[in-house]
C-alpha positions in Angstrom: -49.6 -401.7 2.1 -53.3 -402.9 2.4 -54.1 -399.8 4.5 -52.6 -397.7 1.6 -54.6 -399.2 -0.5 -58.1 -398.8 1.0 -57.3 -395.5 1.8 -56.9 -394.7 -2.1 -59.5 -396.6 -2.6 -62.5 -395.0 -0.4 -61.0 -391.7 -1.6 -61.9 -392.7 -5.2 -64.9 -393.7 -4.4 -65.9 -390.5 -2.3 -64.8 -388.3 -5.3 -66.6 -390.6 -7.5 -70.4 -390.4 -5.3 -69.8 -386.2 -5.2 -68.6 -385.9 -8.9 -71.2 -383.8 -10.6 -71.7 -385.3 -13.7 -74.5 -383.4 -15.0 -73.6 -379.3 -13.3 -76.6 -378.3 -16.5 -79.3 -379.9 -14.3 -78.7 -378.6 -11.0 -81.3 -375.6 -11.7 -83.9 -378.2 -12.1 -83.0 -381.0 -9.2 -81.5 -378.8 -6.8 -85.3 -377.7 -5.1 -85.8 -381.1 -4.5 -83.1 -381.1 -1.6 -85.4 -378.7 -0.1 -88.3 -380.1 2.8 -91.2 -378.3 1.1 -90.5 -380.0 -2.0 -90.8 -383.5 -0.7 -93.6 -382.5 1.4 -95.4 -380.9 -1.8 -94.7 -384.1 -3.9 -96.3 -386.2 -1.0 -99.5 -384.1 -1.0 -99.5 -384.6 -4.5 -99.2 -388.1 -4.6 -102.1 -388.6 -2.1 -104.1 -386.1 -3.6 -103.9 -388.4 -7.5 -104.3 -391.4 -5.0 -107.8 -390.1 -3.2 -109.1 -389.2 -6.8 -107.8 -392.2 -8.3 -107.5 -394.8 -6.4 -108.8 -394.5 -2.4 -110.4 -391.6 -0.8 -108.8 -392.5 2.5 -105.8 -391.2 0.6 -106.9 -387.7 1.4 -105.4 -388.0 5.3 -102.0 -388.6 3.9 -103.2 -384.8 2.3 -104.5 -383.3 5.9 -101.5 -384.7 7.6 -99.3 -383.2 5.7 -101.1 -379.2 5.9 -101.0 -380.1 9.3 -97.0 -380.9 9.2 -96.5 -377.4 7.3 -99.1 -375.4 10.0 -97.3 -376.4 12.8 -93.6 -375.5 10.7 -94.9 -372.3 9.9 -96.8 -371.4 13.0 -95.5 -372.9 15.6 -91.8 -370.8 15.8 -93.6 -367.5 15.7 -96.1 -368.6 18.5 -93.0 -369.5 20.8 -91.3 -366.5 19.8 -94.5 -364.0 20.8 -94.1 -365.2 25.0 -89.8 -365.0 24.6 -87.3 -362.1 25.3 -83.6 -361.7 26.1 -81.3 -359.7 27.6 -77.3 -359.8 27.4 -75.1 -358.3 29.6 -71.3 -358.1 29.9 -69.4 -358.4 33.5 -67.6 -354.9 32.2 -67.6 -351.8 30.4 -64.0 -352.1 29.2 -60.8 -354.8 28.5 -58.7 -355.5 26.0 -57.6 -357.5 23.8 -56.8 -361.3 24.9 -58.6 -360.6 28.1 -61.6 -362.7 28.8 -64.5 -361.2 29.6 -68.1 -362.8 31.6 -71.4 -362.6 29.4 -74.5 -363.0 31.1 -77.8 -363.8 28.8 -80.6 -363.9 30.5 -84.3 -365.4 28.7 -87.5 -365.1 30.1 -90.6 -367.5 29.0 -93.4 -366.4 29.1 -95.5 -369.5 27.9 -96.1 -372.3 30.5 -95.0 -374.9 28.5 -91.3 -375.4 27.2 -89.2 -373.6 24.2 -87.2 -375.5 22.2 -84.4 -374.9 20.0 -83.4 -371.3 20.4 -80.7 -369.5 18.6 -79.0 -366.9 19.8 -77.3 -364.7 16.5 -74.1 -362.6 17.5 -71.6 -361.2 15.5 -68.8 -364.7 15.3 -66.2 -363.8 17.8 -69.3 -363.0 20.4 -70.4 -366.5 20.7 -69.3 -369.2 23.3 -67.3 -372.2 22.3 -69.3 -374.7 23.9 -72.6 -374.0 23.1 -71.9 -372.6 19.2 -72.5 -374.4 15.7 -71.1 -373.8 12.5 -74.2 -372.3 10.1 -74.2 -372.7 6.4 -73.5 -368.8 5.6 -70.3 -369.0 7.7 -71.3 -367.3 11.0 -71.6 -369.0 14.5 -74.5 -369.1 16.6 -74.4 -369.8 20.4 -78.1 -372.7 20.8 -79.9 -373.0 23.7 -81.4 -376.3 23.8 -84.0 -375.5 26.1 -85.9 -373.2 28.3 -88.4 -374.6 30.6 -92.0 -372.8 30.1 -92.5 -369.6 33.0 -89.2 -369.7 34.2 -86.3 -366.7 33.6 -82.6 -368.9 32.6 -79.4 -367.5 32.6 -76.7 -368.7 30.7 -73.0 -367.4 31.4 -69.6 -368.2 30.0 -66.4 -366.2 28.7 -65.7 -364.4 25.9 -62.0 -363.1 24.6 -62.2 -360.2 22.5 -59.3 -360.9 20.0 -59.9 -357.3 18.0 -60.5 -353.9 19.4 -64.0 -352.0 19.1 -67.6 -351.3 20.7 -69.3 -354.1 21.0 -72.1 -356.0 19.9 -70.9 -354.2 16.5 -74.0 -355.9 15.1 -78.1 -355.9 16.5 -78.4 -358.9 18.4 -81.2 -361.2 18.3 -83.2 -364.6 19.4 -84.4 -367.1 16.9 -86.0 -370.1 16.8 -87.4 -372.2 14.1 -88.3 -375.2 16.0 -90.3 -377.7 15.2 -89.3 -378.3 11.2 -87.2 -375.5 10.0 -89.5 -374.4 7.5 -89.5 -370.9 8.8 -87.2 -369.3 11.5 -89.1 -366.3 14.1 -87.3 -363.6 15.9 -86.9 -360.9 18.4 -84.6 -358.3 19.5 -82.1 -359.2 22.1 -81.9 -356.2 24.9 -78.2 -355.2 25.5 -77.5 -354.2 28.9 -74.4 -352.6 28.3 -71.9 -352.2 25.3 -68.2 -353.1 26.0 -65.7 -351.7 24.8 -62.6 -353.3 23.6 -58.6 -351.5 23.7 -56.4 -352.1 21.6 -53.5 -354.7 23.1 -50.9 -353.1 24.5 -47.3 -354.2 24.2 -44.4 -353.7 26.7 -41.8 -351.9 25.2 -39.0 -352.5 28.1 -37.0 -349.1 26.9 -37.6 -346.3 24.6 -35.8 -344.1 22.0 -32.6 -342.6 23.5 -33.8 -339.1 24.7 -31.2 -336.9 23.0 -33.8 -337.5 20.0 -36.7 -336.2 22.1 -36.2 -332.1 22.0 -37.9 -330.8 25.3 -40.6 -328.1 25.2 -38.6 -326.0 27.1 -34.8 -325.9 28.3 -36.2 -326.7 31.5 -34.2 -329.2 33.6 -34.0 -331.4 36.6 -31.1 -333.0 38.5 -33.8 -335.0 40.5 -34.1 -337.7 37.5 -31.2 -339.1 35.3 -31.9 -338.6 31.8 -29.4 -337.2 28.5 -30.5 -334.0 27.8 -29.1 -331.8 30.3 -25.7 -331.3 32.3 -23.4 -334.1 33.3 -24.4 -335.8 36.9 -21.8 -338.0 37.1 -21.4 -341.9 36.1 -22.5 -345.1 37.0 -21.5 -348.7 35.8 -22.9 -349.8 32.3 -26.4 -351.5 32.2 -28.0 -354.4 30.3 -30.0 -351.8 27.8 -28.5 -348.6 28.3 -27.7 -346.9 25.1 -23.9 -347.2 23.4 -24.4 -343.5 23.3 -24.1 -343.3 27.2 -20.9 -344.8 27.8 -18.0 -342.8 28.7 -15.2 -344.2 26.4 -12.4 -342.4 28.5 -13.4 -343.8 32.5 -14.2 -347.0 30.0 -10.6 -347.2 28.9 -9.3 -346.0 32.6 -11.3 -348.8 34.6 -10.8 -351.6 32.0 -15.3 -351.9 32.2 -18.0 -350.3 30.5 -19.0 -347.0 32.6 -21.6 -345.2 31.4 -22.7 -341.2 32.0 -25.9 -339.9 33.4 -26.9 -336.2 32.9 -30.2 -334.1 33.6 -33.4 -334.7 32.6 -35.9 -332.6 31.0 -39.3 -331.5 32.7 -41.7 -332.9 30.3 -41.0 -333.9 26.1 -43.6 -333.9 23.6 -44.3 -336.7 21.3 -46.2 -336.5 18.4 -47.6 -340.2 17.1 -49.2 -340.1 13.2 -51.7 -342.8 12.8 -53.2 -342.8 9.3 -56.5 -344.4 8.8 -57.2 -344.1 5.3 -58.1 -347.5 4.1 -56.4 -346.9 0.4 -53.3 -348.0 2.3 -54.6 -351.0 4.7 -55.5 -354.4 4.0 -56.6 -357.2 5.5 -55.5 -360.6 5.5 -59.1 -362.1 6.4 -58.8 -361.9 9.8 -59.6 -359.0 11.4 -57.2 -359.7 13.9 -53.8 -359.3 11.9 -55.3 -356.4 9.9 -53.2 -353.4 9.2 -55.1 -350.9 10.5 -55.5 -353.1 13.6 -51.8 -353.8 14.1 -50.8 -350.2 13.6 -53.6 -349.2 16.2 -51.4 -351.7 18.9 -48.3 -350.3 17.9 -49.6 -346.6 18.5 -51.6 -347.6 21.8 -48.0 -349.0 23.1 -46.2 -346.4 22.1 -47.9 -343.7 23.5 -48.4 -345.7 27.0 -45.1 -346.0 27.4 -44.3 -341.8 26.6 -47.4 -341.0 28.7 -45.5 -343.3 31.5 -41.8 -341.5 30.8 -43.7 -338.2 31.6 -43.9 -337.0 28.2 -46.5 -334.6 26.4 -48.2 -337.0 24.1 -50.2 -336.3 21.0 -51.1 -338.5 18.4 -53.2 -338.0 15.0 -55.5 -340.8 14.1 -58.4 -340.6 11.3 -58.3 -336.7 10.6 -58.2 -335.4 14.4 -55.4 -334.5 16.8 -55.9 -336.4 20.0 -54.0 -334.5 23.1 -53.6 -336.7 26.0 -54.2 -335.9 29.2 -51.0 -337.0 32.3 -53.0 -340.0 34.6 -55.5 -342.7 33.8 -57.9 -340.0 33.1 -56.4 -339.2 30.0 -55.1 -343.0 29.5 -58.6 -343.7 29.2 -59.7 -341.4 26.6 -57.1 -342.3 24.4 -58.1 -346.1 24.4 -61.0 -345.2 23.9 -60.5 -343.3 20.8 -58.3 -346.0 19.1 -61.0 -348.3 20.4 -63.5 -346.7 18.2 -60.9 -345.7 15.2 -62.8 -346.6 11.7 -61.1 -346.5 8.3 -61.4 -343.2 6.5 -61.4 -342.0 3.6 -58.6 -339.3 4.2 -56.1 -339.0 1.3 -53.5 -337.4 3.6 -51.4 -339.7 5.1 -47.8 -338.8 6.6 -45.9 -335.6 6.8 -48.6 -332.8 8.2 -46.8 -330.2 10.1 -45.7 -331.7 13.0 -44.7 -329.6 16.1 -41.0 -328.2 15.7 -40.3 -328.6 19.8 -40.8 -332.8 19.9 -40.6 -335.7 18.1 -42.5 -337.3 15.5 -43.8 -341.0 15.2 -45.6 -342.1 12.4 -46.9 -345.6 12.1 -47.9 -346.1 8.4 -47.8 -349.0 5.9 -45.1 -349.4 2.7 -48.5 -348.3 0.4 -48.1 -345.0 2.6 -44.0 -344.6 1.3 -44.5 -345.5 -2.5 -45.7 -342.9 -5.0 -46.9 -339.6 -3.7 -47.9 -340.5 -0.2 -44.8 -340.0 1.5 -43.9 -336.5 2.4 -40.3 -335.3 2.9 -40.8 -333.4 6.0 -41.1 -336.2 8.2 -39.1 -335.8 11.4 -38.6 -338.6 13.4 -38.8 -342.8 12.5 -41.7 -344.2 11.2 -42.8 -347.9 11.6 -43.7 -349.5 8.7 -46.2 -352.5 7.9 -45.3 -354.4 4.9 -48.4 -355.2 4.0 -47.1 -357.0 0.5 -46.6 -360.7 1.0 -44.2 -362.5 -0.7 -44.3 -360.3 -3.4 -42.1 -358.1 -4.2 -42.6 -354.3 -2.9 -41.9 -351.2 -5.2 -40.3 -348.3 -2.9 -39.9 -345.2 -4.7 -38.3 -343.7 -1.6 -35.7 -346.6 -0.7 -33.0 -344.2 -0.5 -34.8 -341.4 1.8 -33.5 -340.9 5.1 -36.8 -341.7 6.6 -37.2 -345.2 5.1 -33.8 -346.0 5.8 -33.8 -345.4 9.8 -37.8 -346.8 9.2 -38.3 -350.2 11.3 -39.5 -352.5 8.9 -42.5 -355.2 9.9 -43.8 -357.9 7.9 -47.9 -358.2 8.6 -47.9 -361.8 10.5 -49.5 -363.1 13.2 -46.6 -362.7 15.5 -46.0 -358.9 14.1 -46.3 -357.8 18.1 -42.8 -359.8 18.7 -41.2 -358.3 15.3 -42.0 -354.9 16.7 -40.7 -355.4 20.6 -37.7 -357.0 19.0 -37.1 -354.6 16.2 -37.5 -351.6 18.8 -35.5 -352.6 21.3 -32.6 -353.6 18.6 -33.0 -349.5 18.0 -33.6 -348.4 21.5 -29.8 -350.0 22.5 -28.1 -349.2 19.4 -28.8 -345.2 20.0 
């Protein structure tokens, strides 16, 4: 009871010594909270003392000029013998994956430099060594580096959201001794690194018989559902309910399921719109739309390009035909890596190609109004980018939003999406 009771107590009184009771006069007291200002008033008040008073007043006034010399001179002195140089362990990872960051200063001066700030974009920065700044960024501080020497400092950096980074110019600041004035140079990159998008395993995909084949073209070297019978096997955890064989089913009192030819090669054809009409963000980069949908098109054409198929996908106005190996792998990443929002008004529905099948990964702002095509062949993944509030679908009863798989935009929207296409991988 007498702990509640303090507790209320010293939060009265903190509201009570931050209350602003006069928010009118803040215009007029607030540029006293600033160094300069005391400082100023000092040399004022020695000055009106040496005239008034005591002429040995007037060293109060030289020691102060010499206070703001050394403030405003000394940072850009340090600053003239001091360069950088920052350099990442690798040209390329992904998301989640830590990465080494080497940066390397070199002093020119023989005597020390203190206080050195290191500016990087605020997921570039290392947790140990980083302080909160007053305009919201992070900055990785070197306390010191000795005078004619070359320091390295090294630690690891997760990338949490794809792209080419540094995304912003780097740089090294100091404003050592005071803080009256902050000096800085350019920090040298070594080499940029570029960040994929997370992929995520997707243990099965659609059943094939939705997957046309470029050409009737069969093999009787791989099991697939496209082509004549092969003969049957026993059921499997994941096979499709469209693969059993009700009548052997009934005969051997267990599920039996048939296996026919495979095709050659299928194409698949993954829409990616980028316009930024119909993205948002939540704040965090990270469980942004655009961003999500990237992951969800990175998976799912990794796991066609593994199943052999032809895979093309359409992402911020161009058509982006992969290549078969990590050759083509590779470009594709890197594409999506770079992806930027667009202004493109067209969205879903181009003219996809009649011989495969079409994926689109879009957002419910992409199926309401006059976005949505009806031409659209294939399932599309939708983003529910609305919240809690309530979403307006013009097209609820279209055949294309009804076989859609729904996502709400979460943080755990990569385990919606596994779940949700494996639920429609197994039901066929």
């Amino acid at each position: 009871m007498f702990g509640r009771c303090l507790l209320s107590a010293s939060g009265f009184l903190q509201k009570l010594l931050t209350y602003d009771f006069c928010p009118w006069a803040n215009r007029w007291v607030y540029w006293v909270k600033q160094p300069l200002a005391f400082l100023g008033l000092a040399m004022a008040a020695a000055i009106a003392c040496a005239i008034w008073l005591n002429p040995f007043s007037l060293v109060g006034v030289v020691g102060v000029l010499l206070v703001l010399a050394l403030g405003y001179v000394w940072p850009y002195l340090s600053m003239w013998g001091v360069s950088g140089d920052l350099e990442f362990g690798q040209t390329r990872t992904s998301e989640g994956e830590p990465v080494d960051v080497t940066l390397t200063v070199t002093n020119r001066w023989p005597w020390p430099v203190w206080g050195l700030v290191v500016s990087m974009p605020p997921s570039l920065e290392s947790e140990a060594t980083t302080v909160a700044s007053g305009d919201g960024h992070l900055r990785a501080s070197l306390a010191l580096v000795r005078g004619a020497s070359r320091s390295q400092f090294s630690w690891k950096w997760t990338p949490e959201v794809r792209g080419d980074y540094p995304q912003d110019p780097l740089k090294i600041e100091s404003a050592f001794p005071f803080g009256f004035r902050s000096a800085s140079r350019p920090l040298a990159v070594s080499n940029r690194l570029l960040v994929w998008p997370r992929i995520l395993p997707l243990a099965s995909l659609l059943d094939a018989s939705e997957v046309h084949p470029t050409s009737e073209v069969f093999t009787d070297r791989r099991a697939g559902d496209q082509g004549d019978l092969l003969g049957t096997r026993l059921f499997r955890q994941g096979d499709s309910l469209r693969r059993v064989h009700w009548a052997q089913t009934a005969r051997h009192g267990r599920m039996i399921a048939i296996e026919r030819q495979a095709s050659i090669q299928s194409r698949v054809e993954i829409d990616l719109p980028t316009d930024q009409s119909i993205h948002t963000s939540s704040g965090n980069p990270v469980n942004s739309s655009l961003n999500w949908a990237v992951r969800i098109a990175a998976s799912l054409s990794v796991a066609y390009l593994d199943a052999n198929s032809a895979v093309s996908c359409r992402a911020g106005g161009q058509l982006l035909t992969v290549e078969h190996g990590t050759t083509g792998r590779r470009k594709l990443l890197d594409a999506l890596a770079r992806l930027k929002p667009t202004d493109d008004s067209s969205h879903v529905g181009h003219a996809c190609h009649r011989g495969g099948f079409h994926l689109a990964v879009v957002t419910d702002k992409s199926v309401q109004g006059s976005h949505l095509h009806h031409e659209v062949a294939g399932r599309m993944i939708v983003i529910r980018t609305c919240g809690e509030h309530r979403c307006d679908d013009h097209h609820a009863h279209d055949d294309a939003c009804r076989q859609a798989i729904w996502l709400d935009l979460k943080p755990d929207l990569g385990t919606q999406f596994q779940r949700a296409w494996k639920k429609v991988c197994h039901a066929g």
